[in-house]
C-alpha positions, 0 to 999 in steps of 0.5 A: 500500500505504501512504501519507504524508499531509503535511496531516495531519501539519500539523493539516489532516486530514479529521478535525479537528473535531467527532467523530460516534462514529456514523461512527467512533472519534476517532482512527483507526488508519490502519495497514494503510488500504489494503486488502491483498485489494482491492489483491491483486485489483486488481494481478491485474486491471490490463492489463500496459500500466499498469504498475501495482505497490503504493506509497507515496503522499504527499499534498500541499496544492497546488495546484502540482507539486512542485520539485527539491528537494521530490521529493527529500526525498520519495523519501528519506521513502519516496514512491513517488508524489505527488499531491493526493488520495486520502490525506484521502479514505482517512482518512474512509473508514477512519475510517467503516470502510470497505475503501480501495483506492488506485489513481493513474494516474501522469502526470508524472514529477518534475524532479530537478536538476544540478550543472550550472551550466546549471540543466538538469533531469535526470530523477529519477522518484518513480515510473518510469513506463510509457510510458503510451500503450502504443506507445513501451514505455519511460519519458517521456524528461523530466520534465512538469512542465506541467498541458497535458502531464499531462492529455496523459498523463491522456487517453493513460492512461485507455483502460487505467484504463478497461479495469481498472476495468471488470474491477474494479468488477463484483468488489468485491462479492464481494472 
């Protein structure tokens, strides 16, 4: 539903630069980015084993997954969800105009940390997230902090961000 673009704020949006008034005005208004009649149409489409629920997403330079404390600071700024992409993508298209919906499928939950002396992790999700497979029912039991697990849970998901996005597309015209 909304988003939190950190590049941004630190001088690196899409937008910087020469302005090329055909594509759109200088400074864009990014309130309200995200389309609330593509998002109300895609939650109602998106099969029940996705889990998928409107957010926050902050965008964030990369490339590495965040720490501890970084994803603390982010939940306490109002993200639901972390990632790479999306957030310059949605300025450059509002700035031309364009309707933007937002979709990420969610594949790591992120590490909080303890008190512990022990320096275990302890899982403090930015966003619960399903059991992706559809078999276990709940949420992953640890955070995956590693690039082999994500695309694990990338590959386990995709069956249902298929099954959506087949159920979409063929809509958009007419939304």
């Amino acid at each position: 539903k909304d988003h939190i673009d950190l590049p941004g704020l630190a001088g690196g949006s899409p937008l910087v630069g020469p302005n090329d008034e055909r594509f759109g005005p200088r400074f864009p208004s990014l309130s309200g980015a995200y389309d609330p009649g593509l998002r109300r149409l895609a939650l109602g489409l998106a099969p029940p084993e996705l889990g998928a629920r409107p957010g926050v997403y902050c965008g964030v330079g990369g490339p590495s997954y965040e720490t501890p404390a970084e994803c603390r600071m982010l939940r306490r700024m109002g993200a639901d969800a972390v990632g790479m992409s999306t957030v310059s993508e949605a300025a450059a298209a509002r700035h031309c105009g364009l309707r933007v919906l937002g979709l990420s499928l969610i594949t790591n939950l992120a590490p909080g940390d303890s008190d512990d002396d022990d320096g275990d992790d302890v899982t403090h999700d930015i966003t619960p997230t399903r059991d992706v497979t559809g078999e276990g029912g709940g949420t992953h039991p640890s955070p995956l902090t590693g690039h082999d697990e994500v695309l694990e849970a990338a590959q386990a998901g995709a069956q249902h961000l298929r099954r959506l996005l087949s159920a979409l597309l063929p809509r958009l015209e007419h939304a």
